[in-house]
N, C-alpha and C positions, 0 to 999 in steps of 0.2 A: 504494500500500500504506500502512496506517494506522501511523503511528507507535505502537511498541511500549510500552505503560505499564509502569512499574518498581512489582515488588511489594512494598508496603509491608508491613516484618516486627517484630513488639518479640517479645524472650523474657519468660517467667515465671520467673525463678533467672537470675543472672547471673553464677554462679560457674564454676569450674574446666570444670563439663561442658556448656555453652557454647561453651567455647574452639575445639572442633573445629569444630562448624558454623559458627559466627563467621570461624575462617579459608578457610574454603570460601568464605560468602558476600561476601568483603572482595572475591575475586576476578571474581564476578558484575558485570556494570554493570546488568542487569535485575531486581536488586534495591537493594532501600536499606531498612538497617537502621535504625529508626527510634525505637525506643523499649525499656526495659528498668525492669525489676520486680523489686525484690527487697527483703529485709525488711534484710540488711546493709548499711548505710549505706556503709564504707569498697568493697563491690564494687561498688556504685553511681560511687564518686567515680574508680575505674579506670578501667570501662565507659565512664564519662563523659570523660575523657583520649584514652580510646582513639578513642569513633566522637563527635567532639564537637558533632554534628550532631542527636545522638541526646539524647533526653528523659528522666529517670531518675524515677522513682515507687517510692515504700516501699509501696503498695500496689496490687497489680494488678488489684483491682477498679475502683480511680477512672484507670488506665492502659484498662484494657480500654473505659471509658465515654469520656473524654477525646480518644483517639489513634484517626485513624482508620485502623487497620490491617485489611491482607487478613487476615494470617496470625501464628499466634505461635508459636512453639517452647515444649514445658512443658520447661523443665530444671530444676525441683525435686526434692529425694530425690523417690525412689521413689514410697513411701507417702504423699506429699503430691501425689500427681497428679491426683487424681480431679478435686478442686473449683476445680481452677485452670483444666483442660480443659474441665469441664462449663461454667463460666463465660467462657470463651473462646467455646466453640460456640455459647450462649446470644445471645452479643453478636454472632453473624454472623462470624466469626473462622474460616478454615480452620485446623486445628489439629497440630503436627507435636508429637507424646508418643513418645517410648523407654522399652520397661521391658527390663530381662536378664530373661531364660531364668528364669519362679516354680518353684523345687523349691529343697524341702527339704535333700534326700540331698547337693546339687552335684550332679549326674548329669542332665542333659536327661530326662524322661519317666518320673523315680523319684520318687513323692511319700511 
């Protein structure tokens, strides 16, 4: 049986909403977090404490071209998801994006 390759992952946002998936993946040994993006310097300089293995770039275009990852996680606001996933998938990138529930009202299915 072929040894198992470990999936190489960097996020786009390396703040707070991160944190959750990050501690999921700390637990994995078939991944390996690899690199991180972010326009914040000081959550860069954590990030980097944290997995110090890991690569840090203030822009995720020259990460996206540079690093060769499978997969990335968008964890940017909301509204900044488009262009970071579209440029993830462009680069060959499986792409792992969250948005909550879009309505206005607060009410699932009330626009």
């Amino acid at each position: 049986m072929a040894k198992r390759q470990q999936l190489r992952i960097g996020f786009i946002g390396a703040g707070s909403i991160a944190d959750l998936q990050l501690k999921l993946l700390e637990e994995r040994t078939d991944v390996e977090v690899c690199a991180f993006a972010d326009v914040n310097a000081q959550v860069l300089e954590a990030r980097q404490q944290q997995f110090p293995d890991a690569t840090t770039w203030p822009d995720y275009l020259r990460m996206l071209k540079d690093c060769a990852l499978d997969a990335v996680s968008v964890c940017t606001p909301n509204k900044l998801h488009a262009r970071p996933t579209i440029a993830a998938l462009r680069s060959g990138c499986h792409v792992m994006v969250e948005n909550p529930w879009p309505c206005k009202s607060g009410k699932p299915g009330k626009w």
